[in-house]
Each structure stands twice: as C-alpha cells, then as structure tokens.
N, CA, C and O of each residue as an XYZ file, in Angstrom:
468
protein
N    -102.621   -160.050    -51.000
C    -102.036   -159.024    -50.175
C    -100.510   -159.073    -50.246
O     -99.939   -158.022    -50.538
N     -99.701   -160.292    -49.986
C     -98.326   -160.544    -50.327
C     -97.917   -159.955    -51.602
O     -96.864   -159.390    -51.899
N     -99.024   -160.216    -52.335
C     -98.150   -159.735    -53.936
C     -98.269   -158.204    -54.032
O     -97.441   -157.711    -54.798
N     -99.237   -157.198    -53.341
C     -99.296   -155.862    -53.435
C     -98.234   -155.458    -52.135
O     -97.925   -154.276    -51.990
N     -97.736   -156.430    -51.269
C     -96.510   -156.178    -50.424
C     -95.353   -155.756    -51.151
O     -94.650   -154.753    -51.271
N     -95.472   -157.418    -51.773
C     -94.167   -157.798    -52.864
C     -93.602   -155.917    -53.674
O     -92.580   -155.239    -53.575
N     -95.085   -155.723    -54.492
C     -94.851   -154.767    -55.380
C     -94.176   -153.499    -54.825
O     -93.269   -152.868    -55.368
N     -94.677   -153.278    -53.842
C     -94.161   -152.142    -52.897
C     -93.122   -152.087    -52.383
O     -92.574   -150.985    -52.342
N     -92.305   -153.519    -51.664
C     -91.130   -153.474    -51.474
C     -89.920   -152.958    -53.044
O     -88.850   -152.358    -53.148
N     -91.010   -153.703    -54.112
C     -89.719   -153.189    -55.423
C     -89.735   -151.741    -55.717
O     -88.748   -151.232    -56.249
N     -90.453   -151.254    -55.508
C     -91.107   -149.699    -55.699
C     -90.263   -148.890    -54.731
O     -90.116   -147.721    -55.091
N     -89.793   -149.157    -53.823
C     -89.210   -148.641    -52.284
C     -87.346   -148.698    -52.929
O     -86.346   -148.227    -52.387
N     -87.437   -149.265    -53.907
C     -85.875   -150.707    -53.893
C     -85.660   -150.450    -55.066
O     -84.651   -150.903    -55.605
N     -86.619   -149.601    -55.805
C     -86.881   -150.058    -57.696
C     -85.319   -148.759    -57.898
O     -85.041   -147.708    -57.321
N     -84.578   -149.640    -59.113
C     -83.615   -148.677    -59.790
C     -84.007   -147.758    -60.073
O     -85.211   -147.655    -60.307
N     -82.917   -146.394    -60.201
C     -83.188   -145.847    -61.120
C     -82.625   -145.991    -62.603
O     -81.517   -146.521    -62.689
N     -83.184   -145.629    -63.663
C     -82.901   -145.416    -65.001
C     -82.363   -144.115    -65.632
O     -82.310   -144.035    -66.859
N     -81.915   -142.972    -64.758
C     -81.999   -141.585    -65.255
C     -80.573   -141.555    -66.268
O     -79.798   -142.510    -66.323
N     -80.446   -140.675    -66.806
C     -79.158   -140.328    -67.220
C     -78.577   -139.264    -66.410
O     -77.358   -139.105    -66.354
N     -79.673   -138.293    -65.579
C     -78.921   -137.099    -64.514
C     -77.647   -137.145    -64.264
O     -77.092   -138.244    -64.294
N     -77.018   -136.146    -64.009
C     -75.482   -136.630    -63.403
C     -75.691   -135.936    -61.981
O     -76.123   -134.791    -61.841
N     -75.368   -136.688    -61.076
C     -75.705   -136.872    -59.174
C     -73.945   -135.913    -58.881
O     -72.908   -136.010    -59.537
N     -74.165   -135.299    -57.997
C     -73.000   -135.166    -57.234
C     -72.949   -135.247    -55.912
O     -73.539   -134.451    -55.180
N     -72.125   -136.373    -55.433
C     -72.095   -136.737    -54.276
C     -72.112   -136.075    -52.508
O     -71.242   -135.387    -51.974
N     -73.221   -136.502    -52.003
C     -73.003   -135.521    -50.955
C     -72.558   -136.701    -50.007
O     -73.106   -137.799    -49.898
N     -71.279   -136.165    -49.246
C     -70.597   -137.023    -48.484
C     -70.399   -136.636    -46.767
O     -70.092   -137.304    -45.780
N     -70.689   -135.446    -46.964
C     -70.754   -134.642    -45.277
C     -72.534   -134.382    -44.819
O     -73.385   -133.773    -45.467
N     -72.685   -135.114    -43.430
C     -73.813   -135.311    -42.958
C     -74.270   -133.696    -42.466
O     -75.402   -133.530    -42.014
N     -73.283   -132.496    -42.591
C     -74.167   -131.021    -42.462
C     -74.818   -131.041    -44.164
O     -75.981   -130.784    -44.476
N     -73.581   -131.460    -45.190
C     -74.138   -131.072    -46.319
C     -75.855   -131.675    -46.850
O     -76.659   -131.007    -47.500
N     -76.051   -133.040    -46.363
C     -77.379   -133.777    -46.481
C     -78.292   -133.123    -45.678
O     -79.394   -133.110    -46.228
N     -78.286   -132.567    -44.591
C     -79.197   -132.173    -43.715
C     -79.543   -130.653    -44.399
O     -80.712   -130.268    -44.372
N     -78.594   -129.889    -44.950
C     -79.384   -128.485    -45.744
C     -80.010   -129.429    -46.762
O     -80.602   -128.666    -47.526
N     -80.156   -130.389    -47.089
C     -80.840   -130.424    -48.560
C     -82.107   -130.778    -48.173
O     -83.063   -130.218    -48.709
N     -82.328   -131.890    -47.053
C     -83.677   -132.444    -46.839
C     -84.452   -131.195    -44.988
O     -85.561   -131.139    -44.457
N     -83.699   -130.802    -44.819
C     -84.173   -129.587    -43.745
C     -85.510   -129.179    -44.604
O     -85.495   -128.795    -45.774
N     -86.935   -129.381    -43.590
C     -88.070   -129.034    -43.994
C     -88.391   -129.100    -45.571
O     -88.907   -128.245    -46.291
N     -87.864   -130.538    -45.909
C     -88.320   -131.349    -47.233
C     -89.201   -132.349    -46.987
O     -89.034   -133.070    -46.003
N     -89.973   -132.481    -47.615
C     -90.748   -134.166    -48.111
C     -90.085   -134.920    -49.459
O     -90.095   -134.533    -50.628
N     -89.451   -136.249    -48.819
C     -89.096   -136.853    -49.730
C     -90.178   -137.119    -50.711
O     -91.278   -136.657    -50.406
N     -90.103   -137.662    -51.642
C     -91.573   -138.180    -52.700
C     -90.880   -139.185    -54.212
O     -90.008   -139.141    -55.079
N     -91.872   -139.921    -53.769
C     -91.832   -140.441    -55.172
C     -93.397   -141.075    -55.326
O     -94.369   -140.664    -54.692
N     -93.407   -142.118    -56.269
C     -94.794   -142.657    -56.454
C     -95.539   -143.260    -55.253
O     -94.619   -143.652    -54.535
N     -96.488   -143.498    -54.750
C     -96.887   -143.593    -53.591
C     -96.298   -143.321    -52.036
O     -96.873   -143.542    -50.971
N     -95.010   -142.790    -52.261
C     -93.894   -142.879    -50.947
C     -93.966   -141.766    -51.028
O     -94.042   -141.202    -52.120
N     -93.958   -140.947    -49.540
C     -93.789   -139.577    -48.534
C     -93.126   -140.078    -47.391
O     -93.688   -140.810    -46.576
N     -91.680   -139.623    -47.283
C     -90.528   -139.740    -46.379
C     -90.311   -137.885    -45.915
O     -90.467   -136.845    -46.555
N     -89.841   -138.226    -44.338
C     -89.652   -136.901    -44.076
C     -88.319   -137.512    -43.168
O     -88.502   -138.450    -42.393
N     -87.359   -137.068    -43.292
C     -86.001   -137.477    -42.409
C     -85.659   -136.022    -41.914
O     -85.588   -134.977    -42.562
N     -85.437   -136.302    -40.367
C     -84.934   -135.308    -39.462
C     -83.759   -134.900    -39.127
O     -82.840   -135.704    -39.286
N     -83.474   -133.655    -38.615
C     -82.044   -133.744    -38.495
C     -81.659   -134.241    -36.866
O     -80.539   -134.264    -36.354
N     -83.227   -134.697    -36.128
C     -82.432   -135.875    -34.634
C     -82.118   -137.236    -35.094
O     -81.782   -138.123    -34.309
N     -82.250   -137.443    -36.641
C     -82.084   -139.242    -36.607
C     -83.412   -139.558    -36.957
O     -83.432   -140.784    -36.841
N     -84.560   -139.188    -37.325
C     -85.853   -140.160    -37.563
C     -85.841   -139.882    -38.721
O     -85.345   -138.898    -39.270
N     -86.584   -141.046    -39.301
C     -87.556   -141.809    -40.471
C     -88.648   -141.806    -40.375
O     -89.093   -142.673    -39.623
N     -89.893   -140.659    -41.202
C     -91.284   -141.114    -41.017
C     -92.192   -140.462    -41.910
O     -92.137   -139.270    -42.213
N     -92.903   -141.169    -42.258
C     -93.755   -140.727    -43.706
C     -94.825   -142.299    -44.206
O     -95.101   -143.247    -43.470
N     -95.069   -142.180    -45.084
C     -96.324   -143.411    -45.000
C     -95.213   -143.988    -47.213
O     -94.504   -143.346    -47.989
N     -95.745   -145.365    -47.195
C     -95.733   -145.984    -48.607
C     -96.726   -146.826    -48.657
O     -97.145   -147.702    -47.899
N     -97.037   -146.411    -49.687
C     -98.332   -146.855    -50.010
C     -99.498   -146.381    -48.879
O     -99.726   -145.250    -48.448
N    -100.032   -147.434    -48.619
C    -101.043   -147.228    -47.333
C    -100.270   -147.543    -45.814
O    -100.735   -147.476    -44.676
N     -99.028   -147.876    -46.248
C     -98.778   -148.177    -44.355
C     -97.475   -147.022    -43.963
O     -96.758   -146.285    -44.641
N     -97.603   -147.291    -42.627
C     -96.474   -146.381    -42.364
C     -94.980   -147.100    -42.177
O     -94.604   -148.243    -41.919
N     -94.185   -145.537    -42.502
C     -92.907   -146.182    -42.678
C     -92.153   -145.227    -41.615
O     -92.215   -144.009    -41.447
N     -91.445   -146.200    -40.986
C     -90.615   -145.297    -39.591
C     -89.394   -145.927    -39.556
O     -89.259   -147.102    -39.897
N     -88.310   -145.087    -39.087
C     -87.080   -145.824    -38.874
C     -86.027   -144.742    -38.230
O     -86.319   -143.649    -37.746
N     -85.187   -145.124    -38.306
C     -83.769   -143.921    -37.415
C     -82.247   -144.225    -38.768
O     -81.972   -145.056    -39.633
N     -81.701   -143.071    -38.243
C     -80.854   -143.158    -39.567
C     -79.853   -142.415    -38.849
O     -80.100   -142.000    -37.716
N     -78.505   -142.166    -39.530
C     -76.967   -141.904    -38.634
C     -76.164   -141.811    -40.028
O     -76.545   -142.467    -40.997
N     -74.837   -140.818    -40.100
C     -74.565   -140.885    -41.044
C     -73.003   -140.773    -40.359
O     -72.455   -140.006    -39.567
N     -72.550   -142.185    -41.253
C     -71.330   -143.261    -41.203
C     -70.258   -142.826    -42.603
O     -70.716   -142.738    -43.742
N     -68.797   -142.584    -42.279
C     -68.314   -142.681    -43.184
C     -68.859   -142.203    -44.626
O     -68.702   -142.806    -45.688
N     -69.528   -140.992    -44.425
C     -69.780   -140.337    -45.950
C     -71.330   -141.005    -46.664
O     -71.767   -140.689    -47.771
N     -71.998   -142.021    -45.661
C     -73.246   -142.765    -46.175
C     -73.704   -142.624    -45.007
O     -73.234   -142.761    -43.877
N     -75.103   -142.209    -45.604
C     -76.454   -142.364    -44.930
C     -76.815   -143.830    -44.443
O     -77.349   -144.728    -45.094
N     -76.556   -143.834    -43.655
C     -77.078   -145.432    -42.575
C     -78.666   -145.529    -42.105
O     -79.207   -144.737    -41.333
N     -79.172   -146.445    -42.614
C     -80.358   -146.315    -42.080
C     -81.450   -147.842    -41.621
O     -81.317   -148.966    -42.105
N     -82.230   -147.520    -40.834
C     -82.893   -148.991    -40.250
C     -84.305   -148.295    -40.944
O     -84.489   -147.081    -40.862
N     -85.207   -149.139    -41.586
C     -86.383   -148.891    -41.611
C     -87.376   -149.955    -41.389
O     -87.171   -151.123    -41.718
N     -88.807   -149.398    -40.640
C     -89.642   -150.685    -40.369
C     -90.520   -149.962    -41.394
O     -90.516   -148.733    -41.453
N     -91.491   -150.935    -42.436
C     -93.131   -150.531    -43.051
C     -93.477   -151.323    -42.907
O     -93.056   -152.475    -43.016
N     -94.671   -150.737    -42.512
C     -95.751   -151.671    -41.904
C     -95.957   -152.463    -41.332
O     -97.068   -152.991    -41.290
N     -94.829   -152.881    -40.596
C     -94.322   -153.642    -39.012
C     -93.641   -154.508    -39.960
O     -94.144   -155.603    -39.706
N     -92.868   -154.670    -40.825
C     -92.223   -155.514    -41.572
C     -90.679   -154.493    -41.393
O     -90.736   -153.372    -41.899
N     -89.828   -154.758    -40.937
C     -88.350   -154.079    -41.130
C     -87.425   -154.767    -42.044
O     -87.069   -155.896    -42.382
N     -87.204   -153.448    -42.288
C     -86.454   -153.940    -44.165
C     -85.175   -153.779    -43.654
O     -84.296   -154.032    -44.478
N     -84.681   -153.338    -42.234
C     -83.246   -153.583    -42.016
C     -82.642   -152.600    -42.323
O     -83.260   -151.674    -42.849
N     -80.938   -152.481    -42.034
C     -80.193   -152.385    -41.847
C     -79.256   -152.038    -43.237
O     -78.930   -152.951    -43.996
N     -78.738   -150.180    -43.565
C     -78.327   -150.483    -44.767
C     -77.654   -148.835    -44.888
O     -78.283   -147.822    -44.577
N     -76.056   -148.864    -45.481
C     -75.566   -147.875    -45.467
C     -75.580   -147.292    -47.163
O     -75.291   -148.043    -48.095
N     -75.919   -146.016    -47.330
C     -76.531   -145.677    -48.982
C     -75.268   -144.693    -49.240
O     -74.554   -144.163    -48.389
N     -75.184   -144.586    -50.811
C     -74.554   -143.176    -51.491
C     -75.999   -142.608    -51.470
O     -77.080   -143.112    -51.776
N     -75.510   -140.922    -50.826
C     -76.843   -140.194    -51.452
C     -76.051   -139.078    -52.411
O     -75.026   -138.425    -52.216
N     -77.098   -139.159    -53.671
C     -76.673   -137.987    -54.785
C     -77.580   -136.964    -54.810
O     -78.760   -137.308    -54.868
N     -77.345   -135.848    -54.784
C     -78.298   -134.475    -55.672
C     -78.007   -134.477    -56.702
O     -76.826   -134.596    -57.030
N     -79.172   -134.319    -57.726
C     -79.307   -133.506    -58.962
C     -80.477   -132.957    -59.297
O     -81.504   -133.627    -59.405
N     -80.411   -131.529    -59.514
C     -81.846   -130.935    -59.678
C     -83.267   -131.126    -59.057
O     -84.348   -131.465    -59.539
N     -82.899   -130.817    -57.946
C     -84.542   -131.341    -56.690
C     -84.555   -132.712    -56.501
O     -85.502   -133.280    -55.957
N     -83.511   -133.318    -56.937
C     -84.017   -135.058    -56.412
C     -82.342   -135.421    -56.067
O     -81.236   -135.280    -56.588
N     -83.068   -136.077    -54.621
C     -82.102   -137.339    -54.106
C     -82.175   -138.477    -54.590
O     -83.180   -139.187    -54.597
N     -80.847   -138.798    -55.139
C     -80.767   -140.536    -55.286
C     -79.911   -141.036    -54.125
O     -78.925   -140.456    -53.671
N     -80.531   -142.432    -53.623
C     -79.946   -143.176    -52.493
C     -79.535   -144.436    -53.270
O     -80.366   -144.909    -54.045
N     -78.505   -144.944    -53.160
C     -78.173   -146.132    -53.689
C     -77.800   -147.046    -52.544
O     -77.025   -146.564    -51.718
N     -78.293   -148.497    -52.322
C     -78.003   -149.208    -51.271
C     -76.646   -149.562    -51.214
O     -75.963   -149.289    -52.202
N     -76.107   -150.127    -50.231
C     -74.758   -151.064    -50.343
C     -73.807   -150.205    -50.506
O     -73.043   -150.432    -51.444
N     -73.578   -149.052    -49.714
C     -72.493   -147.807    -50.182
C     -72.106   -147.502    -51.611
O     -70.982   -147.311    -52.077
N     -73.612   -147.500    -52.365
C     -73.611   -147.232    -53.904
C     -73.306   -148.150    -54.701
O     -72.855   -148.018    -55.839
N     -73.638   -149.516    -53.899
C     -73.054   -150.613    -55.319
C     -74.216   -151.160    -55.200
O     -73.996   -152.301    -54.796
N     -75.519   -150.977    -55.341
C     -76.693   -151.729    -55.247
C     -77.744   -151.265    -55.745
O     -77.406   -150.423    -56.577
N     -79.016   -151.367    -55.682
C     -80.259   -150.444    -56.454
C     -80.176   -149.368    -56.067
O     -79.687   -149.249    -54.943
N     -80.574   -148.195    -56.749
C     -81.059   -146.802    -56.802
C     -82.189   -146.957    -56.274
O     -82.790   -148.028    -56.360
N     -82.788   -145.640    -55.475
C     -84.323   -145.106    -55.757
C     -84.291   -143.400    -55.918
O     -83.294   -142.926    -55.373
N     -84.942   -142.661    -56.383
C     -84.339   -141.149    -56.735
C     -86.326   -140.627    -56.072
O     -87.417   -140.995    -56.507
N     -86.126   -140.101    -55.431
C     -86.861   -138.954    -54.802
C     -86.787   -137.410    -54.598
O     -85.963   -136.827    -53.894
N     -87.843   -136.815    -55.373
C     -87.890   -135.651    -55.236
C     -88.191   -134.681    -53.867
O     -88.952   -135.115    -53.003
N     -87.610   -133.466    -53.731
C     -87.634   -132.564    -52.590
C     -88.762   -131.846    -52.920
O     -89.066   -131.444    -54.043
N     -89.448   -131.686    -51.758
C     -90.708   -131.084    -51.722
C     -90.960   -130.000    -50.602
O     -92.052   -129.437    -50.523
C-alpha cells in the first residue's frame, strides 16, 4: 500500500518534460478566468480550485482537499490526500494551450502540467 502511496505522491510532484512555452500568470483575477468552472486533470488526478480559496477533487482513489491564497504573483497552497497533508507550498502557475503548469518552490522546483476541462 506504501509503495502505491509512494507512486502517487510522484505522479502529484512528477516533472514536466514538455517543450511548450508557458506564459506566466502572475495576477490572482488573471488565474481565476482560467480555472473558473474548470476541472483540473491529469492521469488519475481531478482537481477543481475555487474562486473562495478551496481545493477538491479525488487522486487516484482518495480524496484530495485543501485551501489556497494567492501571494506575491504565486499560487499558495495547503493540500491534505487522503488524510496525509503534503503541506505548505507557494507555485509559478503557467498557461499554454489548455494546460496549467504549477511549479513548486516559486518555480524553482518540480513541474506538474494539467489540463482544463
């Protein structure tokens, strides 16, 4: 069970590889038209982020909830899955062509790129 945890946390965390070119969205009206009545998505992950501050959608089989605030041009966000909280963490978010990329660590850390749905 730990190791299908394990896998899921890298999957949540996993780089991206794209060559896309992202352009930075740095104003918290500009992020909120993009994901306003979106489903985030990627491989087993469905994220829906609100414009009061919530986190909620399921990965894998468990659910994923959290609250989020947007700091200095980055998406700030706390998330718990599956009663495990992954904490505390301010992201670059990019658009390019229907997909958000979030990069941890105010963009100096892993990618994950999710499509708008």
């Amino acid at each position: 069970m730990w190791k299908f945890f394990a896998v899921m946390i890298a999957l949540l965390a996993a780089p991206v590889f794209a060559s896309a070119s992202y352009t930075k969205i740095s104003e918290k009206t500009e992020f909120l038209k993009v994901v306003q009545g979106k489903t985030l998505t990627r491989p087993l992950i469905k994220l829906e982020v609100s414009s009061a501050g919530n986190i909620s959608g399921r990965g894998a089989s468990w659910n994923v909830n959290g609250k989020w605030t947007w700091q200095n041009g980055y998406f700030c966000r706390n998330l718990n899955w599956g009663g495990t909280e992954l904490g505390y963490n301010c992201q670059e978010v990019g658009l390019s062509n229907g997909r958000l990329r979030f990069t941890s660590d105010e963009g100096r850390g892993n990618s994950a790129e999710f499509r708008l749905r």
